[in-house]
PAKOLMAR-738445 format. One line per field, with one value per residue: residue number from 1; residue in one letter; x, y, z of N, C-alpha, C in turn. Coordinates in nm, 2 decimals. Each point is the difference from the previous one (the first is absolute). Example, Ala and Ser with C-alpha at 12.3 -4.5 7.8 and 13.67 -1.06 7.14 Angstrom:
<sites>
drenlum	[1/2] .
dokol	[A/S] .
nc1	[1.32/-0.04] .
nc2	[-0.57/0.11] .
nc3	[0.78/-0.07] .
cac1	[-0.09/0.09] .
cac2	[0.12/0.11] .
cac3	[0.00/0.00] .
cc1	[0.09/-0.08] .
cc2	[0.12/0.11] .
cc3	[0.00/0.08] .
</sites>
This chain:
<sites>
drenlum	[1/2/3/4/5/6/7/8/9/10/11/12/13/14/15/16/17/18/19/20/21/22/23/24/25/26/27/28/29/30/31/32/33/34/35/36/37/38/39/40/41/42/43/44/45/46/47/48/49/50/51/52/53/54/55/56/57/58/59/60/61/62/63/64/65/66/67/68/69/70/71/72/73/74/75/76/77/78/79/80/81/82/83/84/85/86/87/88/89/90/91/92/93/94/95/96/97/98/99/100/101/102/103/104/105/106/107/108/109/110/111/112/113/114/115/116/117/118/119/120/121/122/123/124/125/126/127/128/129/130/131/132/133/134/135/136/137/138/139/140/141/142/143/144/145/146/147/148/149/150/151/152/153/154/155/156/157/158/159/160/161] .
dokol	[X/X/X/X/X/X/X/X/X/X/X/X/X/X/X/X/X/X/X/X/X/X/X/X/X/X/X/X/X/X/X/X/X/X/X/X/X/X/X/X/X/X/X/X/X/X/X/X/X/X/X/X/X/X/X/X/X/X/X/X/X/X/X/X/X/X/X/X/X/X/X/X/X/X/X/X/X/X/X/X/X/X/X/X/X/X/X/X/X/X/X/X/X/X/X/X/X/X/X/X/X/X/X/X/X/X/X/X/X/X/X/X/X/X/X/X/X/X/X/X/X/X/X/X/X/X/X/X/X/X/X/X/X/X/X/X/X/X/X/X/X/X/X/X/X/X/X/X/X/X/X/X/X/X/X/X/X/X/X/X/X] .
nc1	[9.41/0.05/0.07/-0.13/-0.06/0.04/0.12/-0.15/0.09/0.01/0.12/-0.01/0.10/0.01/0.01/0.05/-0.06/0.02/0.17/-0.07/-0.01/0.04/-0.07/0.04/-0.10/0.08/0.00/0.08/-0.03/-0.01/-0.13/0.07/-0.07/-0.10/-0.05/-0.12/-0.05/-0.08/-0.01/-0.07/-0.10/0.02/-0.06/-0.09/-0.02/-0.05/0.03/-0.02/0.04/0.13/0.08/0.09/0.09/0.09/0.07/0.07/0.12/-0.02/0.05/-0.03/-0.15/0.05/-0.13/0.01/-0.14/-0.09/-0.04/-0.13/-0.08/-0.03/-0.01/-0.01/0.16/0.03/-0.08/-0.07/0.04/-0.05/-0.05/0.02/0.00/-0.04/-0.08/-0.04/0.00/-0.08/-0.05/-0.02/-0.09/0.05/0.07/0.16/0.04/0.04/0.05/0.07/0.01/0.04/0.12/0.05/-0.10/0.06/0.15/-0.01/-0.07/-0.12/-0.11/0.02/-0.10/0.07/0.04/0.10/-0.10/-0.13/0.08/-0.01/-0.08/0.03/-0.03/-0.11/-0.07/0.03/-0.06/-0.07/0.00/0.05/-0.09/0.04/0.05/-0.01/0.14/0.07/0.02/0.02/0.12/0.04/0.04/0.06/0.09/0.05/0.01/0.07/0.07/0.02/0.04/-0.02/-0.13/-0.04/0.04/-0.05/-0.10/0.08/-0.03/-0.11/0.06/0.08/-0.10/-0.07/0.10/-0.11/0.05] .
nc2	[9.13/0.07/-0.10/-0.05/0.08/0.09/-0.10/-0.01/0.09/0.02/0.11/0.11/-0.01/0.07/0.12/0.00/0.11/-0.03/-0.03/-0.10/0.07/-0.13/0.00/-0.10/-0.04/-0.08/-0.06/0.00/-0.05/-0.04/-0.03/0.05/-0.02/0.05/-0.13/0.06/-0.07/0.03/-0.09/0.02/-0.07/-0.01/-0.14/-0.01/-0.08/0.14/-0.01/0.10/0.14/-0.03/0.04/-0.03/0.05/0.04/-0.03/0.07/-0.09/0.13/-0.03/-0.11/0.06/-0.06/-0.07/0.19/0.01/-0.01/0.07/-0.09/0.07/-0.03/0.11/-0.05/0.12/0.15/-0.02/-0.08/0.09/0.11/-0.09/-0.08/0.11/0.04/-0.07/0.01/0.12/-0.05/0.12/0.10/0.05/0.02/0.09/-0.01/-0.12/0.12/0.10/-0.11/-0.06/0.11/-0.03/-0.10/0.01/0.11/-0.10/-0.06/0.11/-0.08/0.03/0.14/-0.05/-0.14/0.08/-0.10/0.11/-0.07/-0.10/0.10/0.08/-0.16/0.00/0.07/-0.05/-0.13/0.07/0.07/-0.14/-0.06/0.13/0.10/-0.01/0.20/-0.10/-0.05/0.10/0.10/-0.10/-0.01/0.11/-0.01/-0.09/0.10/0.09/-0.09/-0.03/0.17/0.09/0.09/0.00/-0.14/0.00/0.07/-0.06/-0.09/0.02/0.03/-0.08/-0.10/0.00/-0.08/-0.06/-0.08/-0.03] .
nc3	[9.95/-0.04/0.07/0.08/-0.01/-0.01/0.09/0.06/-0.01/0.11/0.02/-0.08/0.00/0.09/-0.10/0.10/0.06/0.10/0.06/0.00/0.09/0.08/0.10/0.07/0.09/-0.08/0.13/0.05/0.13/0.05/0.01/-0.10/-0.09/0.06/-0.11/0.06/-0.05/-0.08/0.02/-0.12/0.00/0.12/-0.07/0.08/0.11/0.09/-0.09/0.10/-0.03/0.07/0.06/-0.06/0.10/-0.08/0.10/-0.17/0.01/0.03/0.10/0.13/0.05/0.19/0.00/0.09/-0.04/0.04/0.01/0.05/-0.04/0.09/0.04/-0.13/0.06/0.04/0.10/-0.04/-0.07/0.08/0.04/-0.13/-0.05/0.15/-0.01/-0.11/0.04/0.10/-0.07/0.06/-0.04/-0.14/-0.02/-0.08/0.07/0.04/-0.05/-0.06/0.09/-0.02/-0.11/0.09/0.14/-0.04/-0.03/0.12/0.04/-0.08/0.08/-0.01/0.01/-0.07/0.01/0.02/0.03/0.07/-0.06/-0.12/0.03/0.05/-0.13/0.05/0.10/-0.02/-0.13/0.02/0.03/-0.13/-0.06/0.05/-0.13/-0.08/-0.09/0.11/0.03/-0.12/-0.06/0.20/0.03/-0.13/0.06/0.08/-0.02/-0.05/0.16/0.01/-0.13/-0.08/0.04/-0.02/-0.17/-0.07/0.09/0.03/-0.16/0.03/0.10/-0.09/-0.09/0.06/0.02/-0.08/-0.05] .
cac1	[-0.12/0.02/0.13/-0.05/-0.11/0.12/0.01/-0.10/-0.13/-0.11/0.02/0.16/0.13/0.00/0.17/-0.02/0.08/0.07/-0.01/-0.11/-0.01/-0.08/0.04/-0.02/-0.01/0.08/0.08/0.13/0.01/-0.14/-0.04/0.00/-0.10/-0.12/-0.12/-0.12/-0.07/-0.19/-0.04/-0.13/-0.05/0.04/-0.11/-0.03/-0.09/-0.14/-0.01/0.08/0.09/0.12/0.10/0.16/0.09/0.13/0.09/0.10/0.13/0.09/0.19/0.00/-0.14/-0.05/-0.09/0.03/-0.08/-0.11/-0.13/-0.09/-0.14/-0.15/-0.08/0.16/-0.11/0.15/0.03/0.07/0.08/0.13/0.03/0.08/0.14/0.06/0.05/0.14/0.10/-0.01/-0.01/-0.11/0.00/0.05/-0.09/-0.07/-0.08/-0.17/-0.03/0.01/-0.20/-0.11/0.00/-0.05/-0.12/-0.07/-0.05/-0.05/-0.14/-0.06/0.00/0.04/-0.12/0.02/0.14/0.00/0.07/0.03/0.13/0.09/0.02/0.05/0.20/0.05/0.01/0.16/0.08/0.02/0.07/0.13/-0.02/-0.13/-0.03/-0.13/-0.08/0.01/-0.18/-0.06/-0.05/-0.08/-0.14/-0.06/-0.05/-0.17/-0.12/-0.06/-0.04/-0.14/-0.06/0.11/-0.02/0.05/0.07/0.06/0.01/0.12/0.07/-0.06/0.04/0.16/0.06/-0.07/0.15/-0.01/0.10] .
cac2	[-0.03/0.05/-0.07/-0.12/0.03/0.00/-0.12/-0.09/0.09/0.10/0.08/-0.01/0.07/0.16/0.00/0.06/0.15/0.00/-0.09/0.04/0.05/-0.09/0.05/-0.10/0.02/-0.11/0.06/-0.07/-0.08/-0.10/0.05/0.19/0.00/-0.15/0.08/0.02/-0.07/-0.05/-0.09/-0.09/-0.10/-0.09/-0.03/-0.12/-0.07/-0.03/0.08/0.03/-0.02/0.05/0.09/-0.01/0.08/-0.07/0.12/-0.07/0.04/0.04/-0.04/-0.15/-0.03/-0.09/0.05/-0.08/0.02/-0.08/-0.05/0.03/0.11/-0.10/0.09/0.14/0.12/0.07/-0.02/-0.12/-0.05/0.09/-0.07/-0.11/0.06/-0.02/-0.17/0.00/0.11/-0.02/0.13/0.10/0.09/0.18/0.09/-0.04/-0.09/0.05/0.07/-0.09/-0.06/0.08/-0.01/-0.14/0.00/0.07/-0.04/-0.12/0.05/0.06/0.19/0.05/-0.02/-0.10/0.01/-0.05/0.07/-0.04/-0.05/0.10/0.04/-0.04/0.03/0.14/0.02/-0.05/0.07/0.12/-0.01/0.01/0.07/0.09/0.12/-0.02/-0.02/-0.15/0.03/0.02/-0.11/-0.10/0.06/-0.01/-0.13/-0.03/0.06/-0.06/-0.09/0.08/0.14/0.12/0.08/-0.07/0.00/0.14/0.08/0.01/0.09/0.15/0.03/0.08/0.16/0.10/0.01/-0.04/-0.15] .
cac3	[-0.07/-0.14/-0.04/0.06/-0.12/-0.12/-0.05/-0.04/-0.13/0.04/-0.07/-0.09/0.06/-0.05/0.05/0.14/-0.06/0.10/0.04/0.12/0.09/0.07/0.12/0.07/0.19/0.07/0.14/-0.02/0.14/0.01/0.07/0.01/-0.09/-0.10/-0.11/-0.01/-0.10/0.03/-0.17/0.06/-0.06/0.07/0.09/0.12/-0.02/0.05/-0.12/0.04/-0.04/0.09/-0.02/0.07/-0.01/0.01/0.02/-0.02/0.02/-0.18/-0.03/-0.10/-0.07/0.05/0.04/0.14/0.06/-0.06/0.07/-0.05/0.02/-0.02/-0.06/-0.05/0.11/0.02/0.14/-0.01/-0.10/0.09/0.11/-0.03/-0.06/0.10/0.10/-0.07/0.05/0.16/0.09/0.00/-0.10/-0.01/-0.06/-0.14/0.03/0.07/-0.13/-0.05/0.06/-0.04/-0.11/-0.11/0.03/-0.03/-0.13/0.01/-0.05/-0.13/0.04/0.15/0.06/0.10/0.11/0.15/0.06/0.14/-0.08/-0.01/0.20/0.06/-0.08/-0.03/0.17/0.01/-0.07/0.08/0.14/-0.05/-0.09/0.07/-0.13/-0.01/-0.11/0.06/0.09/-0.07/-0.06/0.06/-0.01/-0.09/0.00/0.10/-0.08/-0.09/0.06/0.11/-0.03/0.01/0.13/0.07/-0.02/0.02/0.15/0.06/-0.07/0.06/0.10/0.01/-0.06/0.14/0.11/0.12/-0.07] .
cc1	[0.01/0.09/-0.07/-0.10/0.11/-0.01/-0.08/-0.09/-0.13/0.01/0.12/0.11/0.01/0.20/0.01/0.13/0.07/-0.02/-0.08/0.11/-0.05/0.05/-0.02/0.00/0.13/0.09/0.16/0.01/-0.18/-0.08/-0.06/-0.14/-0.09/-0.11/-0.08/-0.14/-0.16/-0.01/-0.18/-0.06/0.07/-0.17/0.00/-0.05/-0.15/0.00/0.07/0.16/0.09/0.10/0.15/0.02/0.14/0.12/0.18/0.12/0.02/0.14/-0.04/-0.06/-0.10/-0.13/0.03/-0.11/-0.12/-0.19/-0.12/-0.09/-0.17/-0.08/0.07/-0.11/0.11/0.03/0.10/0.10/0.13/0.01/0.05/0.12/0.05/0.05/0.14/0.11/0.06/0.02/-0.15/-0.02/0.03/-0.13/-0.06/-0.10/-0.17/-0.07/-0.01/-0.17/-0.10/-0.04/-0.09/-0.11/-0.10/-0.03/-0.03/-0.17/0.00/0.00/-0.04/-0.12/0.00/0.17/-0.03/0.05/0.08/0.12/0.07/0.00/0.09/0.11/0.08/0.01/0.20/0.07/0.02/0.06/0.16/0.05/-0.11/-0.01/-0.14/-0.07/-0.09/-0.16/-0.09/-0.08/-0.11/-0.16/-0.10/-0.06/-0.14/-0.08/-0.09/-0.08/-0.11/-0.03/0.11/-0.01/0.15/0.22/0.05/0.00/0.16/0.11/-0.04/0.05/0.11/-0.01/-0.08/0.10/-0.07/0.07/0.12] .
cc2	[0.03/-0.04/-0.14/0.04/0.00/-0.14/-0.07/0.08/0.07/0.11/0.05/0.07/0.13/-0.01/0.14/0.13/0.01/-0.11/-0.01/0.00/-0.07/0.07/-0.10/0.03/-0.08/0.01/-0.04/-0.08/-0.08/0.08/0.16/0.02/-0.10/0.10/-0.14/-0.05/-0.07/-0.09/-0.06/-0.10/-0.14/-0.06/-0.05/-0.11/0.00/0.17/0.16/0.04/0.13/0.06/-0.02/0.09/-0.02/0.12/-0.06/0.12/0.06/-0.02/-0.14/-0.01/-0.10/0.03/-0.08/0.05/-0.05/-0.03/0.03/0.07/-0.06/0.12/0.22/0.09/0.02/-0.05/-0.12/-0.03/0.11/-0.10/-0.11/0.08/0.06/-0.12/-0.06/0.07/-0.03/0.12/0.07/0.01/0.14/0.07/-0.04/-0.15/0.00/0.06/-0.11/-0.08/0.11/0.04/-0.11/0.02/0.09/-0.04/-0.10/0.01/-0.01/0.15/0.06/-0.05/-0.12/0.03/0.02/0.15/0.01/-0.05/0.12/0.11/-0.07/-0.04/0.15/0.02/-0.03/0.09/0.15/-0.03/0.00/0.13/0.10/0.11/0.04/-0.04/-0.17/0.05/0.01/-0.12/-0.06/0.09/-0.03/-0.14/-0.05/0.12/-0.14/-0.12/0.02/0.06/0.13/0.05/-0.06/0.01/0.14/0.05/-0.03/0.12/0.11/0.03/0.05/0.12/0.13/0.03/-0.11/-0.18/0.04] .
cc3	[-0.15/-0.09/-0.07/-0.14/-0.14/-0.01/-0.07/-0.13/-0.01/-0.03/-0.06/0.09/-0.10/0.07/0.09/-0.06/0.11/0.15/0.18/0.16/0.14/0.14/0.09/0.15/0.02/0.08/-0.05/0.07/0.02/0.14/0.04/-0.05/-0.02/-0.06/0.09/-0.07/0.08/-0.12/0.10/-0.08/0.06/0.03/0.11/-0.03/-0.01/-0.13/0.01/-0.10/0.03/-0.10/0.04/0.02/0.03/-0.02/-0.07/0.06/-0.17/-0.03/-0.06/-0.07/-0.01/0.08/0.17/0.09/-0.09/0.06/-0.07/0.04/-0.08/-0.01/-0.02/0.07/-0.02/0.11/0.00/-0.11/0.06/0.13/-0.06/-0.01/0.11/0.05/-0.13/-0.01/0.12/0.07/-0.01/-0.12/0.02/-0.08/-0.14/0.03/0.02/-0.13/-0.12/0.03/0.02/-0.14/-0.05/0.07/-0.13/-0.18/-0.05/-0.02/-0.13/-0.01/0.10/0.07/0.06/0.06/0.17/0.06/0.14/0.02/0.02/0.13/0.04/-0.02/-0.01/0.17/-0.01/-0.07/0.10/0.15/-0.03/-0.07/0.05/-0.07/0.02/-0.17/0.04/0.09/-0.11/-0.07/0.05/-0.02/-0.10/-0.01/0.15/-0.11/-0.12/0.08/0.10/0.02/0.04/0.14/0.15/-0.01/0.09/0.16/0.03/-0.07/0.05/0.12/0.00/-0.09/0.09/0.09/0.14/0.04/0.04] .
</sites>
């Protein structure tokens, strides 16, 4: 980008005090590695406007996975990036659609909690941490109140779980 501005004169070249440092994901062999990518502003027809998701080879850097999401949700955008993986989701997968559900909100007040529970139920079935309980807790507290949240936590530190 800064190469691309210089050229066209946008802004001046400053002379660099030292030489930059680039760390690249790039596999050596094909296949080992893919980057992951949401681009949106795809419209429809009936106005409507979707989301790619497209999974590249960092070795060739061929895009070998590709689908669309007609309405962005983590759910569905951790379920394209499963069906392009062709496995389960893992952990980070899971944690990843709970990211984007949550910032996918303007603000915390329209977030799809109900969404996030259910992304956090698959997460503690792979992950039975108690920071993985905690989270979830925190996420039915905003979906049904603390009281609610917190009875199953009260049991196990009761010794009764």
């Amino acid at each position: 980008m800064h190469r691309v501005l210089t050229r066209n004169g946008l802004i001046d070249a400053q002379a660099q005090q030292h030489r930059r440092k680039y760390k690249r994901w790039q596999r050596q062999t094909p296949m080992n590695l893919w980057q992951l990518d949401i681009v949106g502003g795809v419209p429809l027809a009936d106005g409507r406007e979707c989301k790619l998701v497209t999974g590249i080879d960092d070795h060739s850097r061929f895009v070998v996975a590709a689908t669309v999401v007609p309405a962005p949700s983590g759910r569905a955008v951790s379920e394209a990036c499963t069906v392009a993986a062709g496995v389960a989701p893992g952990r980070y997968q899971i944690l990843a659609a709970i990211n984007a559900v949550r910032t996918s909100a303007r603000d915390i007040r329209d977030t799809d909690w109900s969404q996030i529970v259910a992304l956090y139920d698959q997460l503690v079935s792979l992950d039975p941490s108690p920071i993985i309980a905690l989270n979830r807790a925190v996420a039915v507290a905003e979906l049904r109140g603390p009281q609610v949240a917190l009875a199953p936590e009260a049991k196990v530190h009761r010794g009764e779980g």
